[in-house]
C-alpha positions in Angstrom: 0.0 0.0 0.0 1.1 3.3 -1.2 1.0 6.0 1.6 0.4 9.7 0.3 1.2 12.3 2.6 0.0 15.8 2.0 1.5 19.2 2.6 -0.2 21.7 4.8 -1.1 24.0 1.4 -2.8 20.9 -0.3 -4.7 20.2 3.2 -5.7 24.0 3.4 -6.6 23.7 -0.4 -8.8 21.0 0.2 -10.6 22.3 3.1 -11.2 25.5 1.0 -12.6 23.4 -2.4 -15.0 21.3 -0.1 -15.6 24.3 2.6 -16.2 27.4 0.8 -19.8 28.4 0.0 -20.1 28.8 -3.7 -22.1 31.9 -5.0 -24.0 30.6 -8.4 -25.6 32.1 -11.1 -29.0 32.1 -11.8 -28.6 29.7 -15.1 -26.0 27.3 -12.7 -29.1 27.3 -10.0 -31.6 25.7 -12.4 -28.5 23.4 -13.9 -28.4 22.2 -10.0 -32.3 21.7 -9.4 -32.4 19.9 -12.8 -29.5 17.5 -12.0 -30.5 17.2 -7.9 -33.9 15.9 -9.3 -32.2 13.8 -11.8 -29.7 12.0 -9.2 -31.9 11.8 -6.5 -34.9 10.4 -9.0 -37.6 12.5 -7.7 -39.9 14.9 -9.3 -39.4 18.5 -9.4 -43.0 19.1 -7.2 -40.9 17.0 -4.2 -38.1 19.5 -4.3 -40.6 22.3 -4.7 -41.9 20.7 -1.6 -39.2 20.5 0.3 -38.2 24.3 -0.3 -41.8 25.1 0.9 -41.1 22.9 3.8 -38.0 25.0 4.8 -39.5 28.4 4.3 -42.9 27.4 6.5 -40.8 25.3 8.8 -38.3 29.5 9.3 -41.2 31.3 9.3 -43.4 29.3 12.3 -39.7 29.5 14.4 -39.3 33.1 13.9 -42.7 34.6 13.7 -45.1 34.4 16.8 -47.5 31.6 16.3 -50.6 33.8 15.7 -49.2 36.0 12.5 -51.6 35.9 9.7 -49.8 36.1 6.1 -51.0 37.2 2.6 -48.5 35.6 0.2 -48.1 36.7 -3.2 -47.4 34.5 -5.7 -46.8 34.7 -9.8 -47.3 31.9 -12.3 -44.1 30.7 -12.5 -42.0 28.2 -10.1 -41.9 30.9 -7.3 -45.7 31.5 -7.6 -45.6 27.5 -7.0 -43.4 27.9 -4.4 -45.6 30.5 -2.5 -49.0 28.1 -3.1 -46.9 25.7 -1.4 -45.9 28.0 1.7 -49.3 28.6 2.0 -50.8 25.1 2.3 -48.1 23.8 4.7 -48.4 27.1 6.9 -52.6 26.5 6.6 -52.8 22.7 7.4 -50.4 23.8 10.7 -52.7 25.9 12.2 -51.8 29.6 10.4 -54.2 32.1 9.2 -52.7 32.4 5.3 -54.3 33.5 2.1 -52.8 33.4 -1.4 -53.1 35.8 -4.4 -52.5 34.7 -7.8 -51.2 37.7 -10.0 -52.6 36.2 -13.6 -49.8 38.1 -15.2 -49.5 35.4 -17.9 -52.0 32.8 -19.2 -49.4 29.9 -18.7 -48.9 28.5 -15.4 -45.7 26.1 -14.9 -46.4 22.7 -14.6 -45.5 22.6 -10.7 -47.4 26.1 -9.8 -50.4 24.9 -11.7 -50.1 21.3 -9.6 -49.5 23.6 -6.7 -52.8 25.6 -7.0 -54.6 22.7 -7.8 -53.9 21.0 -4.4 -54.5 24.5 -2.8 -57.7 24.9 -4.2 -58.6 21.5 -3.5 -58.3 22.1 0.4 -60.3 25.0 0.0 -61.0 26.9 -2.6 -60.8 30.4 -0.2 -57.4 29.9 0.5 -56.3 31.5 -3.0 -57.7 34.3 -4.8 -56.7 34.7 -8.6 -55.8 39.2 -9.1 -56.5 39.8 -12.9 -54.4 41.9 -14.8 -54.5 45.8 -13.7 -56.4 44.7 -10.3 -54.6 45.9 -7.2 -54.8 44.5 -3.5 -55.8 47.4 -1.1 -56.5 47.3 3.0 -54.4 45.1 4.2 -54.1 44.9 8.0 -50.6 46.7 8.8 -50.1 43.4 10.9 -50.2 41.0 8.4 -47.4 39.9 7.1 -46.9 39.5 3.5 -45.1 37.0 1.4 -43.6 37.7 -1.7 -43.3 34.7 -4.2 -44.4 37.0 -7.5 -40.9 36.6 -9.5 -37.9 34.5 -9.3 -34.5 34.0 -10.1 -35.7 33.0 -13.8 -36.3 37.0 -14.0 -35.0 37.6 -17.4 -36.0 41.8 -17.9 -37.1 44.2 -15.8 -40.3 44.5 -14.8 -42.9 46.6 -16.6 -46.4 47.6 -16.5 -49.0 46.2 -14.1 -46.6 43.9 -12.2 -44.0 46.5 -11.7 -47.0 49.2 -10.6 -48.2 46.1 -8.5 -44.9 45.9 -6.8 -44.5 49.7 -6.4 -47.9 49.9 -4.3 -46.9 47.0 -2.4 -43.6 48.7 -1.1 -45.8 51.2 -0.1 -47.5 49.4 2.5 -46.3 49.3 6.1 -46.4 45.4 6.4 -43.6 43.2 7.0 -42.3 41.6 4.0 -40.5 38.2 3.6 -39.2 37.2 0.2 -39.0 33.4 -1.4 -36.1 32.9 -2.8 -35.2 36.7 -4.1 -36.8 39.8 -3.8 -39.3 40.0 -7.0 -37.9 42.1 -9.5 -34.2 42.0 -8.3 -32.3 39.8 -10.7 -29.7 37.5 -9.6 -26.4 38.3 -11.5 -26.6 42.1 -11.9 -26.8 45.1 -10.4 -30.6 46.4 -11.4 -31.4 50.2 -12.9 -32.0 52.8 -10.1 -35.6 52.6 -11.2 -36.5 49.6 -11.6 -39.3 47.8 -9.6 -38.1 45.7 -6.5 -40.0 44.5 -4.3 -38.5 45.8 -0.6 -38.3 42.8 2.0 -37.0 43.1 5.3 -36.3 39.2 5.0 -34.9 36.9 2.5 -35.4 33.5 2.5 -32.8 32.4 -0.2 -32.6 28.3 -1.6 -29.0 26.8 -0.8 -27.1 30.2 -2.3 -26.2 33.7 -2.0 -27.4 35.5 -4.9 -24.6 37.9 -6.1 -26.8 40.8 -5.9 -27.6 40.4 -2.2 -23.5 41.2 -1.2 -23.5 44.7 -3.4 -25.3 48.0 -1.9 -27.2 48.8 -4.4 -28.8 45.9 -4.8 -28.8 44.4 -1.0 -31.1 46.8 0.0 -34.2 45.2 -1.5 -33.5 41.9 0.3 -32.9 42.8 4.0 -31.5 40.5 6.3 -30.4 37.2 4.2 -31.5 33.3 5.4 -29.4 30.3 3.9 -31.9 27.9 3.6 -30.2 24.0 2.7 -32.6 21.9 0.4 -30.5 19.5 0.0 -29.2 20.2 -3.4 -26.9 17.6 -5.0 -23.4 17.9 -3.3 -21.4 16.3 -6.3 -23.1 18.8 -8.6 -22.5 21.7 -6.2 -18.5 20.6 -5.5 -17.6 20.1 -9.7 -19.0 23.0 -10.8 -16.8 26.3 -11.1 -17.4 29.3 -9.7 -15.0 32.3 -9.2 -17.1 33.8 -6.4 -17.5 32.4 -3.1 -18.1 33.4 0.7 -15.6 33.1 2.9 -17.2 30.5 5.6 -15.7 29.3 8.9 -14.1 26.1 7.6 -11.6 27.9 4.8 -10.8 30.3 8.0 -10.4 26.9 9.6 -8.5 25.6 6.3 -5.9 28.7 6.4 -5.5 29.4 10.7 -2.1 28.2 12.1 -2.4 27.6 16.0 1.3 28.3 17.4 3.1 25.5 18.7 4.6 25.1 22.3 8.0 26.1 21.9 8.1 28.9 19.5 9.9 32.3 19.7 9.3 35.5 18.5 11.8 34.9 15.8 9.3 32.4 14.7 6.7 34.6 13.5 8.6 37.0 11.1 9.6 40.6 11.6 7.2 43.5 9.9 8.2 46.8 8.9 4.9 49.1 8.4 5.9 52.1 6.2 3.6 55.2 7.1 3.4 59.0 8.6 3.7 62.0 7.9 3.1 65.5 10.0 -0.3 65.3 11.1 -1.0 61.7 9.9 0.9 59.9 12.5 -2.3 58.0 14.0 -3.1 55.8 10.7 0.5 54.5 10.9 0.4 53.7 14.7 -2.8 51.7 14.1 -0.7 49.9 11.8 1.8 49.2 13.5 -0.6 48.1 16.5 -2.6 45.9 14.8 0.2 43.7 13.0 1.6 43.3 16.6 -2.0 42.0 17.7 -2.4 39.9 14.3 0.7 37.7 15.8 3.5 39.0 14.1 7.2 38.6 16.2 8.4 41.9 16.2 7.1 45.3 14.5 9.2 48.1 13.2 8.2 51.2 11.9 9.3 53.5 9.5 8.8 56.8 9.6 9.5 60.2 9.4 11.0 62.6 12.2 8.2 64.2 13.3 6.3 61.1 14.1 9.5 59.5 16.9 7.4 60.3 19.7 4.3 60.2 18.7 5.0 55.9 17.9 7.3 55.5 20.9 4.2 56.4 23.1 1.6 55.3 21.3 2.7 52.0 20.4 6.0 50.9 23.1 6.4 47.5 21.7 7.2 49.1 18.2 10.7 49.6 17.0 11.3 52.6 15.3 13.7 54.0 12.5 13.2 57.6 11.3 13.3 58.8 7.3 13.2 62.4 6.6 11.5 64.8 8.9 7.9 65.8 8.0 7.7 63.0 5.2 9.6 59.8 4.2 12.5 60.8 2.2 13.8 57.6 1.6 12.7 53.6 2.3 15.8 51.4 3.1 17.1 48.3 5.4 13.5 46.2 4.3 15.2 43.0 3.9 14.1 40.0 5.2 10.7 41.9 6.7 7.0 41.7 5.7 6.2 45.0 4.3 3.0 47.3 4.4 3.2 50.5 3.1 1.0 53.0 2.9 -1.4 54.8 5.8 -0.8 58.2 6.4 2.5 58.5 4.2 1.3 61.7 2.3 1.5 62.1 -1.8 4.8 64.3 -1.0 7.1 64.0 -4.3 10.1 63.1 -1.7 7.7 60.4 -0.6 6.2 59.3 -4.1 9.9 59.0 -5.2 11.0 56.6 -2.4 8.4 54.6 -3.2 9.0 54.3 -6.8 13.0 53.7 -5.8 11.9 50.7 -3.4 9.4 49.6 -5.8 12.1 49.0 -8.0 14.5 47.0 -5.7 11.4 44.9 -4.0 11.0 41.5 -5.3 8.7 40.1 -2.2 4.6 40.3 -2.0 4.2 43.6 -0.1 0.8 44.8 1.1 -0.1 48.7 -0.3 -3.0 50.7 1.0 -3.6 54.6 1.3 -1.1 56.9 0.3 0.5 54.1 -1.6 -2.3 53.7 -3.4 -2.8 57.5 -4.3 1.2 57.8 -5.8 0.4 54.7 -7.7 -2.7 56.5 -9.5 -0.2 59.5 -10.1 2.3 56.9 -11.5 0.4 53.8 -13.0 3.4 52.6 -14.7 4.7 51.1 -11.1 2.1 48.8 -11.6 3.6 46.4 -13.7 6.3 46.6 -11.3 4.7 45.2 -8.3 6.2 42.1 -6.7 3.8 39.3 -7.7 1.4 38.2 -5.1 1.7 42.3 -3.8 -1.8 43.2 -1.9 -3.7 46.2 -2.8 -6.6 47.2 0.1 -8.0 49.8 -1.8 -11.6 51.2 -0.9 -13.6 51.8 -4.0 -12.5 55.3 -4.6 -8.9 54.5 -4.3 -9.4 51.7 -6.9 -11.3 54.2 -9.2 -8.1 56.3 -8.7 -6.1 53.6 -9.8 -8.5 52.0 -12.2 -11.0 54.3 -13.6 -14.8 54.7 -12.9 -17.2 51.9 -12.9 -20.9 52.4 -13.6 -22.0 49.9 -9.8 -19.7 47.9 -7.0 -20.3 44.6 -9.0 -19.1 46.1 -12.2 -16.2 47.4 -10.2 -15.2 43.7 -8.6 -15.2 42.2 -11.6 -12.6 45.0 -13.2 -11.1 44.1 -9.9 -10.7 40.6 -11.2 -9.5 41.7 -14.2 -6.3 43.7 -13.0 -5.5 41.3 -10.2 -5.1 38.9 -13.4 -3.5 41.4 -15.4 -0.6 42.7 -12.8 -0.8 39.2 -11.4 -1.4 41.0 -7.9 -4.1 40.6 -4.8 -6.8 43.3 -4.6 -8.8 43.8 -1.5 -11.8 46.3 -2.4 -13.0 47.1 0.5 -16.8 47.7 1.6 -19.4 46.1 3.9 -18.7 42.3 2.0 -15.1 43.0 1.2 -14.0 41.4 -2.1 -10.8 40.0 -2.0 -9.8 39.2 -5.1 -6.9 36.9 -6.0 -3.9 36.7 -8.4 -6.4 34.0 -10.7 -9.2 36.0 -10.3 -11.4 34.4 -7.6 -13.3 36.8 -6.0 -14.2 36.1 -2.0 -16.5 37.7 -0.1 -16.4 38.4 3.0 -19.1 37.9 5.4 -17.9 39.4 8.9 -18.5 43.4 9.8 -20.8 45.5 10.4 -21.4 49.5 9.7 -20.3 50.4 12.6 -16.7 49.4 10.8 -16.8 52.6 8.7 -15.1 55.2 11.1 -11.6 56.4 10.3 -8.7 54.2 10.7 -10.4 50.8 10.3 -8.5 50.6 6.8 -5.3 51.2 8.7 -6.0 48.0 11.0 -7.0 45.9 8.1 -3.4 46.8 6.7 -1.8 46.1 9.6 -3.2 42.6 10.2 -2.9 41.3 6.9 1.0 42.0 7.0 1.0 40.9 10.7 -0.2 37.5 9.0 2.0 37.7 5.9 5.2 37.9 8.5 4.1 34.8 10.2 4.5 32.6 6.6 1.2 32.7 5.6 0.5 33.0 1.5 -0.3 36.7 1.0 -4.3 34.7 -1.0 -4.2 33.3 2.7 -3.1 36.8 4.6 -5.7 38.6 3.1 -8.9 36.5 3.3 -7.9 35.5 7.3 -6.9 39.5 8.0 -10.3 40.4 5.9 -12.5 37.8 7.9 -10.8 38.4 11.8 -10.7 42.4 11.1 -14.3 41.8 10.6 -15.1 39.7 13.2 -13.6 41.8 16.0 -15.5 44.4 14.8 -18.3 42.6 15.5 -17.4 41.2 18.7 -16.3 45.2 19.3 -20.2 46.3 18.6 -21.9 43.8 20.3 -20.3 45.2 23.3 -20.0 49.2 22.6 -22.7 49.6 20.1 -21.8 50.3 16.7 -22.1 54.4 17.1 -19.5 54.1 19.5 -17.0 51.9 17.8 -13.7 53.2 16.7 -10.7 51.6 15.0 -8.4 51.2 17.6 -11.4 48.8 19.5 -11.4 46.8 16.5 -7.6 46.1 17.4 -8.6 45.6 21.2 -10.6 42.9 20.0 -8.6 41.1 18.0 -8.0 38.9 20.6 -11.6 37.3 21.4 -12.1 37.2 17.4 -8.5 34.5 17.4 -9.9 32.3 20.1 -12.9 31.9 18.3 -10.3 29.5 15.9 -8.9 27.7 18.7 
């Protein structure tokens, strides 16, 4: 017998093929119902079933037992879906009523079978709306379920379903959507005008829909439910996708626990690169946080002015002085993970030194701020970027450095794009941060909260990500670990100060609780 070891990169590659949750496309969704049905020789109705069954089975745990629903459904598979709901949440005690919106003649085979065993409980459980009929005066109490349109949403909406929505969104009442908000498509970032029904719930089948992790378009689906129907595994693991969340088990895939006897020399050495007059603070957050991320020993760069101001703020930073109100030159980086960046000023001494040591560096380095901004002045360092490099640009650093984009999901996928092109890691920041990688798979990340946008949280994220890239990890690995625990601790940060009150330096204080939540 032939004994194959594996190395700790193939075990974390592994864990991250069978661990991550893989974001599909509307046309890869159906692919997946079609095949589940196929390999698990059922009919589509008994998966239909079973997606009902989840939804009623959410909605009875999380609503009190005595809500009364109105559920409107279309004549499509989420119409079906909805006549579904409504029988299972009827024959367990729940007041319900459906609405059929006759917006096409043509049932589908599954929400005509649907209506049919409906009606055949009682025939007052569902109510067919002709065309150009609205639903008025309904209790504020009630809430309402919103089945009209799914993911199979091929335009926009238009006429008397999109007038139907509009006066929906009007109404007061709670609103739960099946599936996807009706009127939101799946893979793209809708027109500001277009029709969308507003839920403060989403009940979503096996997936995140792409749309739900952009601003523009997460705002129509509220608060997002992951509901497992038991889709076909093999299907889900062999097909591709180049955008995925980032879940516990990769985090679980990538963490390394320290072992007994290590010493400080065993978790690298960083040098954070930062400052300027009046900007010392980003650079001192830095410099914090990649102490708190693990890393062995910190030293920071910067100019005169700042000595005293890192000396006190930070003691257990080193410190080595270029220039006096702005770095004049960047030197003596050998051997040392390198972030570069927060509060270093666009100086032309500055923007010089960088291009200089951009020149010399042959290592991944991590870039954010500043760094960014002389590299929009100067595009042509660029292609000189030590491969593997991470960028942690926020979306009007990247348009600096990239050029305008017409919505966030147009701008992650020209994100994709240049991390290709310069063979570098981007981080586009925002409330999922993107991190995108040198092959163009885009991550999402799923920790963070709002309270996360308050100056100087970009400075921590730099810091931890080159805290972790001291410590050996890959810089794909550095930045979706620092993404996810920069997140987390600001989440463990609001739960206990609010998040009104949370600042960056707390998200560093917590750093801490968010690591022993891997061990």
């Amino acid at each position: 017998m032939q004994i194959v070891k594996l190395s700790n990169c193939q075990i974390r590659k592994l864990f991250q093929y069978f661990g991550s949750m893989k974001i599909f496309t509307a046309a890869q969704i159906r692919a997946c119902d079609a095949y589940t049905i196929k390999a698990a020789n059922i009919r589509s109705a008994e998966l239909m079933e079973r997606a009902a069954n989840k939804c009623a089975a959410w909605i009875r745990e999380n609503l009190p037992k005595d809500t009364l629903f109105v559920v409107l459904c279309g004549t499509g598979n989420n119409g079906g879906d909805g006549l579904a709901i409504t029988r299972i949440l009827h024959q367990r005690g729940n007041g319900v009523k459906a609405f059929l919106l006759q917006f096409s003649k043509e049932l589908s085979a599954d929400c005509e079978a649907n209506l049919k065993r409906l009606q055949s409980i009682d025939a007052e459980l569902v109510s067919i709306v002709a065309p150009d009929t609205f639903i008025t005066d309904i209790p504020a109490h009630i809430v309402i379920l919103d089945a009209i349109l799914g993911t199979g949403l091929s335009r926009p909406t238009e006429g008397w379903v999109a007038a139907f929505i509009n006066h929906i969104n009007q109404l007061p009442n709670k609103k739960i959507a099946i599936d996807i908000p009706s009127g939101l498509p799946a893979d793209i970032v809708p027109d500001k005008d277009a029709a969308i029904l507003k839920a403060q719930d989403t009940l979503s089948f096996q997936f995140y829909k792409r749309t739900f992790l952009h601003p523009e378009s997460a705002i129509y689906a509220g608060n997002i439910h992951i509901l497992d129907i038991g889709l076909d595994q093999a299907f889900i693991k062999a097909t591709n996708s180049q955008y995925k969340t980032i879940e516990a088990t990769d985090i679980a895939a990538i963490y390394q626990a320290r072992t007994p006897f290590a010493h400080k020399g065993n978790y690298g050495s960083v040098l954070m690169i930062g400052g300027s007059f009046g900007k010392m603070g980003a650079v001192s957050l830095s410099a914090k946080a990649a102490l708190r991320a693990g890393a062995g020993l910190v030293t920071a760069l910067i100019p005169g002015c700042g000595y005293n101001v890192m000396q006190t703020a930070v003691p257990e930073v080193m410190c080595r002085t270029s220039g006096d109100m702005v770095i004049e030159k960047i030197d003596k980086w050998q051997d040392m993970a390198i972030g570069i960046g927060p509060g270093m000023d666009t100086d032309s001494k500055t923007a010089n030194a960088l291009s200089a040591f951009i020149d010399e560096c042959k290592i991944p380095i991590v870039l954010d701020a500043d760094a960014l901004n002389i590299m929009a002045k100067q595009p042509e360092l660029l292609a000189k970027l030590p491969k593997g490099s991470i960028l942690t640009p926020h979306p009007k650093e990247f348009a600096r450095l990239f050029g305008e984009n017409t919505n966030t999901m147009i701008q992650t996928d020209h994100a994709r794009i240049q991390a290709m092109r310069y063979n570098i890691n981007i981080v586009l920041k925002g409330h999922h941060t993107a991190v995108i990688t040198t092959e163009g798979e885009c991550w999402y990340n799923m920790t963070g909260n709002a309270g996360m946008a308050t100056a100087g949280a970009g400075d921590v994220l730099t810091g931890i990500i080159t805290g972790l890239l001291a410590q050996g990890y890959e810089p794909q690995e550095a930045a979706i670990l620092g993404v996810y625990l920069h997140g987390l601790s600001g989440d463990i940060a609001a739960r206990e100060l609010s998040q009104e009150a949370l600042i960056a330096s707390d998200i560093i204080d917590h750093l801490g609780k968010a690591f022993l939540t891997l061990q």
